[in-house]
C-alpha positions in Angstrom: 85.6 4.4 -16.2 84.3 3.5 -12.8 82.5 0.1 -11.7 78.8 0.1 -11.8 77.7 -1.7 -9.0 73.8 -2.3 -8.2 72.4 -2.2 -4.7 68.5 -3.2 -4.6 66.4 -2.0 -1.8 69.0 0.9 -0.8 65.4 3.1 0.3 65.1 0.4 3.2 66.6 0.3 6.8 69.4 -1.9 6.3 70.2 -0.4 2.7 69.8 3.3 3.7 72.7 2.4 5.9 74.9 0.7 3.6 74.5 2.7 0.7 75.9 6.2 2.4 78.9 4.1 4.2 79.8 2.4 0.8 79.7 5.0 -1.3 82.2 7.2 0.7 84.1 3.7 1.9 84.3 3.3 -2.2 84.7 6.5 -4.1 86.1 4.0 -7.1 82.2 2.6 -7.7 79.4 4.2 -9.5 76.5 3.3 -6.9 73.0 2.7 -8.3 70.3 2.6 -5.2 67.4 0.7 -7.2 64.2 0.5 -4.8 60.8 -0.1 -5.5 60.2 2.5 -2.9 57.2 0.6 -0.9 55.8 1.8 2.3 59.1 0.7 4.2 61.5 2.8 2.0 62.4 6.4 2.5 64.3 8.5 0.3 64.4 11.3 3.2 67.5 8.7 4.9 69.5 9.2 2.0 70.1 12.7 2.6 74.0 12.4 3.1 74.1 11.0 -0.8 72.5 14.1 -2.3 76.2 15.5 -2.7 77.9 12.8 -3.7 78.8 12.1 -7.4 79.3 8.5 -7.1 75.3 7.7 -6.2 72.5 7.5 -8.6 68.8 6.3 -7.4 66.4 4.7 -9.6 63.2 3.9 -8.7 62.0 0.1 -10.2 60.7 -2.8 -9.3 63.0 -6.3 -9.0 59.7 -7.9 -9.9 59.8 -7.0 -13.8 62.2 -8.9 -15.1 62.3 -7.1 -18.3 63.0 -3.6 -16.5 65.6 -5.8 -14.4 67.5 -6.9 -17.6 67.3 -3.9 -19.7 68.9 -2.1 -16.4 72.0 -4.3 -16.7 72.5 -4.2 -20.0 72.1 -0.8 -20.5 74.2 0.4 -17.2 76.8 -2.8 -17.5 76.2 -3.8 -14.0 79.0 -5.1 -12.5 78.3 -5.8 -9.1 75.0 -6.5 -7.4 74.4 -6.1 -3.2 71.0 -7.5 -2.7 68.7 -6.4 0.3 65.1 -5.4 -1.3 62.6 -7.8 0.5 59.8 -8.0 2.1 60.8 -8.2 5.5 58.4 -8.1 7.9 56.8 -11.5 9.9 53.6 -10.0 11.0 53.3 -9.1 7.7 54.1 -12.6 5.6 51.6 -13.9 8.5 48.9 -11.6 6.7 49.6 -11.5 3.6 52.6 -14.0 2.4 52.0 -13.7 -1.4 54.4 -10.4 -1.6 56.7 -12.0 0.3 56.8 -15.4 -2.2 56.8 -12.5 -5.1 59.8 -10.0 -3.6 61.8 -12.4 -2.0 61.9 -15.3 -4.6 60.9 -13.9 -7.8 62.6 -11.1 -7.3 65.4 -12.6 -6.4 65.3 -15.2 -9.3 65.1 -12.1 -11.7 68.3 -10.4 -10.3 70.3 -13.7 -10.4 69.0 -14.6 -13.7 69.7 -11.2 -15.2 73.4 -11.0 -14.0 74.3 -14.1 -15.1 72.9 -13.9 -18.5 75.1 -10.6 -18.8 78.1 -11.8 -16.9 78.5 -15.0 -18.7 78.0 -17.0 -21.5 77.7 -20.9 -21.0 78.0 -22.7 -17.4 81.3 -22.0 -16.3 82.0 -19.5 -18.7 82.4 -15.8 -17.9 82.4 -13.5 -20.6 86.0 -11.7 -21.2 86.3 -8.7 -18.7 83.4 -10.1 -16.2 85.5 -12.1 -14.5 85.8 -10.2 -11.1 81.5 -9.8 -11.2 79.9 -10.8 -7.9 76.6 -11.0 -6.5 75.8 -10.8 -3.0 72.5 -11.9 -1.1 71.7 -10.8 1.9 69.6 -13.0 4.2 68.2 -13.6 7.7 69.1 -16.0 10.5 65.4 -17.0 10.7 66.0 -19.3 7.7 67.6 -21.6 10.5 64.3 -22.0 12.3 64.3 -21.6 16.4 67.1 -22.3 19.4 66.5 -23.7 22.7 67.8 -22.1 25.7 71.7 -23.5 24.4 73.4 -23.6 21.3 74.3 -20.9 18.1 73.5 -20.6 14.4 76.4 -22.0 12.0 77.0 -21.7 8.5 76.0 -25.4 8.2 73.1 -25.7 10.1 70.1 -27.2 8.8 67.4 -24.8 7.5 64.2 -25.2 9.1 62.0 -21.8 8.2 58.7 -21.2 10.1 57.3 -18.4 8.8 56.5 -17.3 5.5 59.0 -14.5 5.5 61.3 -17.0 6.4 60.4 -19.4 4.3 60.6 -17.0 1.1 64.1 -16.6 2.3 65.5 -19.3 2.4 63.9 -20.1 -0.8 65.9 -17.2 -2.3 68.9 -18.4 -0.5 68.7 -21.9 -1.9 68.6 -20.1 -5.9 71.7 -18.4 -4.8 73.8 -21.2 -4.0 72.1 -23.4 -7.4 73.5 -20.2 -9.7 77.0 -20.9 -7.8 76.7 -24.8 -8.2 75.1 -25.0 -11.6 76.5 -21.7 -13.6 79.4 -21.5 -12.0 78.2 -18.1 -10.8 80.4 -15.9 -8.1 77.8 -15.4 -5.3 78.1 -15.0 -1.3 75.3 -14.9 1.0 75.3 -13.3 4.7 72.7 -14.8 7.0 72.6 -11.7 9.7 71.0 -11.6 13.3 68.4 -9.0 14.5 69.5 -5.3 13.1 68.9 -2.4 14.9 70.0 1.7 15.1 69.0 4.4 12.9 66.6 4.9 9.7 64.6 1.6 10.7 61.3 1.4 10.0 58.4 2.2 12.9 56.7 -1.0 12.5 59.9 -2.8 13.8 60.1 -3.7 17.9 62.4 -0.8 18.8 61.4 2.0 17.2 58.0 0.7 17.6 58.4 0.5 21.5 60.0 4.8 21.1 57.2 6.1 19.3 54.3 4.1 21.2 56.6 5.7 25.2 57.1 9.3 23.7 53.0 9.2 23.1 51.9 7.9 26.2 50.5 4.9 24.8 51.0 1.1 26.1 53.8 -1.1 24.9 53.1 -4.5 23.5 55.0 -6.6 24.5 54.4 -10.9 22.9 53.5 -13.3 25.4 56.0 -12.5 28.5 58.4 -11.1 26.1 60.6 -13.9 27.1 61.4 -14.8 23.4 65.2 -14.0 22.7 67.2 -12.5 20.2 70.9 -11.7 19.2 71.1 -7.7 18.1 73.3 -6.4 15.8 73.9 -2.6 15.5 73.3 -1.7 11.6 76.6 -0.1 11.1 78.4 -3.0 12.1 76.2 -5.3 9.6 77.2 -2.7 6.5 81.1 -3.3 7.4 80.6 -6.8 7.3 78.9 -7.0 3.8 81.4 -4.8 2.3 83.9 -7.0 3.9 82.1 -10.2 2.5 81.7 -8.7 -1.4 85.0 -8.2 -1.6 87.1 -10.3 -0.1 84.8 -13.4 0.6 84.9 -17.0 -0.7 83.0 -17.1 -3.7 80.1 -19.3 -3.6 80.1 -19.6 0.9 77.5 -18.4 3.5 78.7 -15.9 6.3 76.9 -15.2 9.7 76.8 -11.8 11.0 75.8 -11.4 15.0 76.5 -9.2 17.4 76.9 -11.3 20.3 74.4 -9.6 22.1 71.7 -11.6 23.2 68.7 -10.2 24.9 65.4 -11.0 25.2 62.2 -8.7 24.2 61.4 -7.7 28.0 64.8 -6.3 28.4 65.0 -4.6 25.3 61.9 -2.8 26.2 63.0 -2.4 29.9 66.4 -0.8 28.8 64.8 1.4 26.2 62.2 2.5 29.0 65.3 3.4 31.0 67.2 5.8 28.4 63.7 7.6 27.6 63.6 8.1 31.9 67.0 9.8 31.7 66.7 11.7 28.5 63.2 12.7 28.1 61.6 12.2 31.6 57.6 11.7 31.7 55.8 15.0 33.1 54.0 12.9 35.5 57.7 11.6 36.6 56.6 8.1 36.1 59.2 5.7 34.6 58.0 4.7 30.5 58.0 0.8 32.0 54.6 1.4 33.7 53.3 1.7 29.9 54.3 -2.3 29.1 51.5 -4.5 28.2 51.4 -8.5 27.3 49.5 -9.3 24.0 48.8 -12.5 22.9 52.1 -14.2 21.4 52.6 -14.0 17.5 51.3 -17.5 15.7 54.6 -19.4 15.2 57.2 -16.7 17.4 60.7 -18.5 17.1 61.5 -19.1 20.4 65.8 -17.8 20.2 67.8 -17.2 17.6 71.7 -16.5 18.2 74.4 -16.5 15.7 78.1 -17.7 15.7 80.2 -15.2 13.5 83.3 -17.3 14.3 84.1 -17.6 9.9 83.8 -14.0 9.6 85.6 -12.8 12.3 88.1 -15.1 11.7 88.4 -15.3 7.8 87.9 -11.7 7.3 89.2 -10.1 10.5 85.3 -9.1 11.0 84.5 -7.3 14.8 81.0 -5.8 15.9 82.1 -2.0 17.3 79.2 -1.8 18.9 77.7 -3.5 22.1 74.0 -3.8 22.6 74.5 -1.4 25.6 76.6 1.1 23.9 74.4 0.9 20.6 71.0 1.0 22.1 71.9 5.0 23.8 72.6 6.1 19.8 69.6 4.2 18.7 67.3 5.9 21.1 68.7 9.1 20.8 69.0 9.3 17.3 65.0 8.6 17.6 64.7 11.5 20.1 66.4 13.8 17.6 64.2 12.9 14.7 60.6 13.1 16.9 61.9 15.9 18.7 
């Protein structure tokens, strides 16, 4: 009988990624997508699962805790890839209370109910469980801002400054008390800023396609000289099936792309791809449309990650460069709003 594993928020960006890569990576897995199936997940990017008999979806939310453990008893969940969360800073500025809900209580539920199925005392795993692993996937912003020098490590001090960031690191910090107290087998990825297909409108990217292909101005904070390291989504799913299977129980990993860029050149190169692909009919380059807005209330100034460990303990490389995975980002776009 095959392994049931459980991957929450597989209806998101990141997940509707992982999930169609991991099923056909593992053929030897029963795959249950569970997402709560918000305004930031989409069924429709799951398309390539519809034929394959290793995927199941159900819809639930990581919030009831009672749904949560009646899932893993009744399904014998094996495995759990966590991404469901509330995701989005401008958002947590807003309205933080879903993000303290999602991204902690959520969390706590999930962590709680596997290890009340997977074991019976601290530092006792039930007969048969013994190979049971949870994985939590988190955010470099949990590490707080850069200056102009210096890279995110495994070790460095946390320092969130937003409530999105400060719900996960929160959830982060559970993780690592299931490992020290229970004994539990956990690992946690901290990942840089993702990007490429299925993502989500509201995010700066996609955000900065849709607003060019409809003539409209695009936003750009302050003198969108705020920096970021951009990993192409593809790469990101390799490295957290690398992680849940042959990682360190109980460590962190970073996952970057080594591609830092700040937000006037992502704009400016995605103005440049529109002008060669899908020219303006006034023959007017997309970059006349940029526009400075005020700067978001507490925008981290850089973040940039080091994924020495995991290229070096797991054999981990980024296929993609910015460059080479910012022309399929944008044309993937074109193809969808075509």
């Amino acid at each position: 009988m095959s392994e049931t594993i459980l991957v929450t928020g597989g209806a998101g960006f990141i997940g509707s990624n992982f999930v169609p890569y991991f099923c056909a990576a593992h053929p030897e897995y029963h795959v249950i997508n569970l997402d709560k199936l918000t305004y930031a997940g989409n069924l429709d990017n799951l398309a390539e699962c519809a034929d394959m008999p290793n995927y199941e979806f159900i819809q639930g939310d990581i919030c009831d805790a009672d749904f949560i453990n009646r899932l893993f008893a009744e399904r014998d969940i094996r495995g759990v890839i966590h991404f469901a969360a509330e995701s989005h800073v401008d958002n947590s500025i807003k309205g933080p209370r879903a993000f303290i809900n999602t991204n902690i209580v959520g969390t706590f539920n999930l962590l709680d109910a596997a290890r009340n199925h997977w074991m019976s005392a601290p530092g006792v795993v039930k007969p048969g469980y013994e190979n049971c692993r949870f994985h939590h996937i988190s955010t470099d912003e949990v590490y707080g801002a850069l200056g102009e020098t210096g890279m995110f490590t495994e070790t460095t001090p946390y320092a969130p400054n937003s409530p999105y960031s400060a719900s996960k690191a929160s959830s982060d910090f559970l993780v690592r008390a299931y490992h020290h107290t229970f004994g539990m087998n956990v690992t946690t990825s901290n990942c840089s800023n993702n990007y490429g297909p299925k993502q989500h409108h509201e995010k700066l990217i996609p955000h900065v396609i849709d607003m060019a292909l409809n003539g409209k101005p695009l936003p750009i904070y302050g003198r969108g000289e705020n920096v970021r390291d951009w990993l192409y989504v593809l790469d990101h799913c390799k490295a957290i099936d690398l992680i849940y299977h042959r990682g360190r129980s109980g460590d962190t990993y970073n996952i970057g792309g080594r591609n830092e860029r700040n937000n006037i050149t992502i704009v400016k190169t995605i103005c440049k791809i529109l002008d060669e692909r899908r020219p303006r009919a006034d023959g007017a380059s997309y970059e006349s449309q940029i526009e400075f807005v005020a700067d978001r209330a507490g925008h981290d100034f850089r973040y940039a990650i080091d994924a020495t460990k995991l290229e070096n303990e797991l054999g981990w490389r980024a296929d993609e460069t910015f460059d080479t995975g910012i022309v399929k980002t944008v044309e993937w776009y074109l193809e969808k709003w075509k």
